[in-house]
C-alpha positions in Angstrom: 0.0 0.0 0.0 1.5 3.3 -1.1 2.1 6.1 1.6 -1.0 8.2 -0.2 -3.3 5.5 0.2 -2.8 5.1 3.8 -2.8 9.2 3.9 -6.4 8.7 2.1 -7.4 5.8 4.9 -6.2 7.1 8.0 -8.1 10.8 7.1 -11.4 8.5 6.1 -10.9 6.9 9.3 -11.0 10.7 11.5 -14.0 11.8 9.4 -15.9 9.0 9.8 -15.1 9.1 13.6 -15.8 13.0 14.1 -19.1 12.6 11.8 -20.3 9.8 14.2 -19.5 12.2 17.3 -21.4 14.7 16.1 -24.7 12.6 15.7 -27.1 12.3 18.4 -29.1 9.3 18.2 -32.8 9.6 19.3 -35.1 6.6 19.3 -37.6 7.2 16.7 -40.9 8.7 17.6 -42.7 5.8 17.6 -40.5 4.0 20.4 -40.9 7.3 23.0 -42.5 6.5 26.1 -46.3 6.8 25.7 -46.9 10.4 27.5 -44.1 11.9 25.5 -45.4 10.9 22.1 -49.0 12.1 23.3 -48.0 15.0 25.3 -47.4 17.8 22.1 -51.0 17.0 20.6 -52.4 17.8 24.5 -51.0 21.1 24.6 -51.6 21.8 21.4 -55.4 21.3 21.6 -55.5 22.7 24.8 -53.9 25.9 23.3 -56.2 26.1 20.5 -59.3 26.0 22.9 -57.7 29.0 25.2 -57.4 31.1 21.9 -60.7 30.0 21.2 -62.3 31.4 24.7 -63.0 27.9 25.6 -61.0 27.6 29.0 -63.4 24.6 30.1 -62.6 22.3 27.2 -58.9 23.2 27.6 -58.4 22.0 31.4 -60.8 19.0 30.6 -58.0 18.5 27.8 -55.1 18.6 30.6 -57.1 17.1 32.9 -57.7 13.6 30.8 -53.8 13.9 30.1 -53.0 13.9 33.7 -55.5 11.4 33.9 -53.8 8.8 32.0 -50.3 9.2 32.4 -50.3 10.7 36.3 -46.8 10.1 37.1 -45.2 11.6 33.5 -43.1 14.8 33.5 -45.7 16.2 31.6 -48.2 15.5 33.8 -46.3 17.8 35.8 -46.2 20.2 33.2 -50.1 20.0 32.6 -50.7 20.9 35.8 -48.5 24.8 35.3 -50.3 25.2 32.2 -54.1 24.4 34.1 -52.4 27.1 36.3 -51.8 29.8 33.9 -55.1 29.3 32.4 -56.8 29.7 35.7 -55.3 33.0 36.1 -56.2 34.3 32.6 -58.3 37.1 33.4 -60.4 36.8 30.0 -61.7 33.4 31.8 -64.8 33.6 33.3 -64.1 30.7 35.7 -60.7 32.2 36.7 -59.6 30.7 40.4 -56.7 31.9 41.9 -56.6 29.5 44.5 -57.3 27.1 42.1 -54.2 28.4 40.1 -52.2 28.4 43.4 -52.8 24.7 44.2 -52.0 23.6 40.2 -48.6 25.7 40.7 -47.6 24.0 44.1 -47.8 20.4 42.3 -46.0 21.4 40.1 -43.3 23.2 42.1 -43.4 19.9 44.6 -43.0 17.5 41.5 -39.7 15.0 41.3 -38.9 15.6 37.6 -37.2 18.4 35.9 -39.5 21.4 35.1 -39.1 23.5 31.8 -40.9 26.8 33.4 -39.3 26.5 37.0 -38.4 30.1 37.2 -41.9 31.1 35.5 -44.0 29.0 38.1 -42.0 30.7 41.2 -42.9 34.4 39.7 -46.7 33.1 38.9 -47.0 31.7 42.5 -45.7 34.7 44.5 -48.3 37.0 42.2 -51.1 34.6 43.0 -50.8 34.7 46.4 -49.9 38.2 46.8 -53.5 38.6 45.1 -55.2 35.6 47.2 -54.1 37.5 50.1 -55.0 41.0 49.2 -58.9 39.4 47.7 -59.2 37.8 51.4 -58.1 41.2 53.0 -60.1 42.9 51.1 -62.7 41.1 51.8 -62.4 41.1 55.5 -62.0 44.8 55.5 -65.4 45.1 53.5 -67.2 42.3 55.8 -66.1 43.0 59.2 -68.5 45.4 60.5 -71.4 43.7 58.7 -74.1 42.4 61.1 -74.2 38.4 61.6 -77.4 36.9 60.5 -79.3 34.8 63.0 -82.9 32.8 61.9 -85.6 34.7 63.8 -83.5 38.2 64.4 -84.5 41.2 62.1 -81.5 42.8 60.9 -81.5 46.5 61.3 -79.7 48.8 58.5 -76.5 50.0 60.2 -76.8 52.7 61.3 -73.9 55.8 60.3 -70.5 55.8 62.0 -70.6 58.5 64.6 -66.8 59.0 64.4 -65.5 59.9 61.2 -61.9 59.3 61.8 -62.9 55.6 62.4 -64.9 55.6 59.0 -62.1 57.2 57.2 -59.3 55.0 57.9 -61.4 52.0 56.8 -62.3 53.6 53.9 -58.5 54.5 53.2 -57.4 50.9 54.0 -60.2 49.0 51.6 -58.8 51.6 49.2 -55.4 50.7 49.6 -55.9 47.5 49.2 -58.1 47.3 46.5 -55.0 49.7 45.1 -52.5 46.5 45.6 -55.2 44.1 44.2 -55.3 46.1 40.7 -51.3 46.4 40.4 -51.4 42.6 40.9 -53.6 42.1 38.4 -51.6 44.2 36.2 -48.2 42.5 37.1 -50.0 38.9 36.5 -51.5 40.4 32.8 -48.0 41.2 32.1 -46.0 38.2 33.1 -49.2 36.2 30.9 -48.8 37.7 27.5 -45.0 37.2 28.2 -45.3 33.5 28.6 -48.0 33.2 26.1 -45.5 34.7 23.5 -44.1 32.1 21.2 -40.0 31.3 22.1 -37.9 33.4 20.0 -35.2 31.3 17.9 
């Protein structure tokens, strides 16, 4: 064998070997664990009936996935995006606690999360608003009269000292004033997420 032959084997031989480094062999699609193969079609469905107003038939979609493949990773992700539909303002059975508990399974969850950072933000902002609704709602409710079968309630009568009335005026205020820059902050941090990943 002449000198440029072996030359031409030996520099077949590296190319070969570099090309085969470079390849990253994935098992074909139809050999991928059942939830993973199944898992884009959910979200995609569940997506389209969000931008089509239909928040039900999206969780029931997420839902059914979780359903049938409970202890998948993307079980785990179903469950952030049941969350971040339930605190979509535009839907009419928006629950923030609801949203709150979703984002706690998936925070708690064994398996590696792709919106980690996301869920942390989304669950601070829901309870910052869960707890500003309930004080709110306190504030508005304390001084109403406790209803009791048989007992006539009389209209309350007018706060005789206005210092007392103004403060609780000023607090619902201020926290009705916290509740809307929640709402804004949570509106925000949506249409980010719901914007498609740039390449």
């Amino acid at each position: 064998m002449t000198p440029r032959r072996i030359a031409r084997t030996v520099s077949g031989v590296f190319v070969v070997t570099a090309l085969n480094a470079c390849i990253t062999v994935r098992p074909p699609t139809f050999l991928r664990p059942a939830p993973e193969r199944a898992w884009p079609s959910a979200l995609s469905t569940a997506e389209t009936r969000v931008s089509e107003g239909r928040y039900g038939a999206a969780d029931s979609v997420l839902a059914g996935f979780s359903a049938n493949y409970p202890e998948s990773p993307q079980a785990f992700e179903a469950a952030y995006w049941r969350a971040l539909f339930s605190m979509d303002p535009k839907n009419s059975r928006a629950s923030i606690s609801t949203a709150v508990t979703y984002l706690d399974a998936y925070l708690t969850g064994l398996y590696p999360r792709q919106h980690r950072q996301e869920a942390f933000a989304l669950r601070a902002i829901a309870g910052q608003i869960d707890d500003n609704r309930n004080a709110l709602a306190t504030a508005q409710t304390k001084d109403a009269p406790t209803m009791q079968p048989g007992v006539r309630i009389e209209p309350p009568k007018p706060a005789t000292d206005p210092a007392v009335t103004a403060a609780s005026d000023a607090e619902i205020k201020r926290l009705k004033d916290e509740l809307a820059k929640a709402n804004a902050e949570l509106e925000r941090i949506r249409k980010r997420l719901l914007q498609p990943p740039k390449n």
